[in-house]
C-alpha positions in Angstrom: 25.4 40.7 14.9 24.6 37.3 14.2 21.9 35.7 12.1 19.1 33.3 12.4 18.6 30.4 9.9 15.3 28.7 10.4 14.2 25.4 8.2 11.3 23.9 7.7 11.8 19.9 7.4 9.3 17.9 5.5 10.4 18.7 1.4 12.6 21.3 2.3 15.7 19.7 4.3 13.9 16.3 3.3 13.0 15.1 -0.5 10.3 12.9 1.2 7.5 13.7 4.0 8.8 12.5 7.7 5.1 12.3 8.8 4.0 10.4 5.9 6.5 7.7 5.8 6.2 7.5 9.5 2.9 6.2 9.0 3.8 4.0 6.1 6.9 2.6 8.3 3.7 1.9 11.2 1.5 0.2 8.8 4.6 -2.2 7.9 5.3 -3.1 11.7 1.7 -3.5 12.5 1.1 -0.4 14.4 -1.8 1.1 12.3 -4.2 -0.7 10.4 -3.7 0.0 6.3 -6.7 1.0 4.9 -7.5 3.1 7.7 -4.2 5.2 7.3 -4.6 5.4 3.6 -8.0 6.7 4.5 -7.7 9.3 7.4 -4.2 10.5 5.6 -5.6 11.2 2.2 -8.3 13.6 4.0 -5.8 15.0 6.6 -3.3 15.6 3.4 -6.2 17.6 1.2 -6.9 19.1 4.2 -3.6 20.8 4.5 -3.2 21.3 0.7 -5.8 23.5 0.9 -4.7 25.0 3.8 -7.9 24.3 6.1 -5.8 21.5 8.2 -7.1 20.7 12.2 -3.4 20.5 13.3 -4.8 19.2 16.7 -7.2 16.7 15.4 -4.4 15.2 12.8 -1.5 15.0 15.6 -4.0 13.1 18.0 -4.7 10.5 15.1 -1.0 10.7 14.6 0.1 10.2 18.3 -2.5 7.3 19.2 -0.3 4.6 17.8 2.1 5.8 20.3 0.8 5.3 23.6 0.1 1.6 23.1 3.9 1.0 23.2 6.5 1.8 25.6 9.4 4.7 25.1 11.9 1.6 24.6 10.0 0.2 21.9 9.5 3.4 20.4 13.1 4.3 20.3 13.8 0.8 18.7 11.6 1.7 15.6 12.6 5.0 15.0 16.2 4.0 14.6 14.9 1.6 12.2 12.6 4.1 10.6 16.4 6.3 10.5 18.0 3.7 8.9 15.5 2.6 6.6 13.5 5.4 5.0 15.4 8.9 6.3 19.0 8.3 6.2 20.9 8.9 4.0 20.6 12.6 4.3 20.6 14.5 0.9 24.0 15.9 0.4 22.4 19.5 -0.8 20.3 20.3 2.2 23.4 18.9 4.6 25.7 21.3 2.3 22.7 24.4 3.0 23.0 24.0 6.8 26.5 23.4 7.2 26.9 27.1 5.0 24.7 29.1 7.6 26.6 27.1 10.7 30.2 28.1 9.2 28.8 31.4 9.4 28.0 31.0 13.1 24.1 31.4 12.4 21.8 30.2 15.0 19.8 27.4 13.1 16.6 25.9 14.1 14.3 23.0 12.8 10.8 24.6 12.8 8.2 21.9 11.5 4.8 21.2 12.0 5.6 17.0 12.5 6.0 15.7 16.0 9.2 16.0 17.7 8.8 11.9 18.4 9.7 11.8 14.8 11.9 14.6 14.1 13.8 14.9 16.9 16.4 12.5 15.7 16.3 14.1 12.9 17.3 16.9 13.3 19.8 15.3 15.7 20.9 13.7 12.5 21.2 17.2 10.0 23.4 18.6 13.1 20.8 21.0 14.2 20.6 21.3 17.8 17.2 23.5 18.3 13.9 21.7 17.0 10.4 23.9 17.0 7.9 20.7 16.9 4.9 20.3 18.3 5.0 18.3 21.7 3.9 14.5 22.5 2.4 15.1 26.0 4.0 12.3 28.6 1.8 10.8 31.9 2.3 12.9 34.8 4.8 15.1 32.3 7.6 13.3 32.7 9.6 13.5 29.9 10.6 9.9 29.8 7.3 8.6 30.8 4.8 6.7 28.2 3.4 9.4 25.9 -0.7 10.2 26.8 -2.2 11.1 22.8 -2.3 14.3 24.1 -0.6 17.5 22.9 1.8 19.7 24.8 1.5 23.3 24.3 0.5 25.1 20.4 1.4 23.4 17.4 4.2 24.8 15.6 1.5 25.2 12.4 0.7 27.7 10.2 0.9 31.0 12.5 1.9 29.0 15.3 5.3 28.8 14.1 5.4 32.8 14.6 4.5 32.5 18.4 6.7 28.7 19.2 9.8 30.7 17.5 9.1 34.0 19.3 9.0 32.0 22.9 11.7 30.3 21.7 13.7 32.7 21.3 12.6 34.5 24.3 14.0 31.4 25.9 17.8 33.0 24.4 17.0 36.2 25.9 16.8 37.3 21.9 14.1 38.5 19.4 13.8 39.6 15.8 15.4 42.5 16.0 19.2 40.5 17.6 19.5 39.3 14.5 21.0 41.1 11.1 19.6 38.6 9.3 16.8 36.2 9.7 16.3 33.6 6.8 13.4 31.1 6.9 13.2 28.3 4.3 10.0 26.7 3.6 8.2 24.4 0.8 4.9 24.8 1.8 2.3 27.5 1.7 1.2 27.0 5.3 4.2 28.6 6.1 3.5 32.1 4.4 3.1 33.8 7.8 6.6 33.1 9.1 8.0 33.2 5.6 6.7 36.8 5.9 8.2 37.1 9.5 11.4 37.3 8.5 14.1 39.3 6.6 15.0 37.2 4.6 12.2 34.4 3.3 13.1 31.2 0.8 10.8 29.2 -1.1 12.4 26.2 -1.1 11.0 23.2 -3.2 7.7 25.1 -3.1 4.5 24.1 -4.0 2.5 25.9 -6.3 0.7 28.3 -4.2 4.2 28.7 -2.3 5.6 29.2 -5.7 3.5 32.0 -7.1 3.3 34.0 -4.2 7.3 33.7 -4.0 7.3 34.9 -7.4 5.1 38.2 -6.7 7.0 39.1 -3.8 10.0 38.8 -5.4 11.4 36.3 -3.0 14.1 34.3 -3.6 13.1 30.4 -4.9 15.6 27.9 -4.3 15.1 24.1 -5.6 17.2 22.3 -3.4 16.9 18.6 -5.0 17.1 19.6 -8.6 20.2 17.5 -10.3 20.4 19.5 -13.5 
């Protein structure tokens, strides 16, 4: 039997928040006004510290900027967002993956930012199966300009349970296919898949993430730690 690896992006494949410096990488080009985004963000951020985050209120402020522009132009500042901010990859977190795919693991991005920013990505880390949520598209053509709109649940907080268990249904697999299933995760929000699965990670966690680690006896892993 095979396993399942399963990473969570933002601080725990990444040292930095892809959401975040999206925004920051907008406000440079124009897109979105400063003080607003310094604004809305620092609520939407406490919001999810705290763990009381409306996913689909912050990814419809987070995809408005988009539909103003078309696909092309898109595309054109994301590579320059890659090239800029993302890239280069940490060396530890490409070393990680690399381990569970020379192990023939099945390893999937499961994040909680849009897949307009992480699909490249995770493109980038290797990865070929992203769990993000969706961008909806006019008249759902994948190509088309995107609508504000999202397309499907959220892959947030509990929702990452049901996107991975569809998407995996989508394999004609479940839990139980796996001898192992690992899940790597910062972030408190993810306690409910960390839970999921046999083998949970607290990677780079926060303080709540930490503690609760720590009583469970889970294993605690600091990814970007030089010494």
């Amino acid at each position: 039997m095979m396993n399942l690896a399963l990473f969570d992006l933002d601080h725990t494949l990444l040292p930095t928040d892809s959401d975040y410096e999206w925004g920051r990488f907008a406000v440079r080009q124009g897109l979105v006004e400063a003080t607003d985004f310094e604004r809305k963000n620092e609520r939407f951020y406490a919001d999810y510290q705290a763990g009381q985050l409306d996913i689909d209120a912050y990814l419809r402020y987070a995809l408005a900027p988009l539909t103003r522009y078309s696909r092309a132009q898109l595309a054109t500042w994301h590579a320059q967002f890659m090239q800029e901010v993302i890239t280069p990859l940490h060396p530890a977190a490409f070393a990680l993956i690399q381990r569970h795919q020379a192990a023939g693991d099945i390893c999937c991005i499961v994040t909680a930012t849009n897949s307009f920013i992480t699909t490249p990505i995770a493109r980038a880390f290797g990865i070929d199966h992203l769990i993000a949520p969706e961008p909806a598209t006019m008249n759902d053509d994948p190509t088309a300009a995107y609508t504000g709109e999202i397309d499907g649940l959220p892959s947030y907080r509990e929702g990452k349970i049901i996107r991975t268990e569809a998407w995996l249904q989508s394999l004609d697999k479940n839990w139980t296919s796996f001898k192992q299933s690992y899940f790597y995760s910062d972030s408190h929000n993810d306690i409910p898949l960390l839970e999921k699965v046999s083998t949970p990670i607290a990677t780079n966690p926060d303080d709540k993430l930490r503690a609760h680690a720590q009583s469970k006896g889970w294993r605690i892993l600091d990814l970007f730690k030089t010494s």
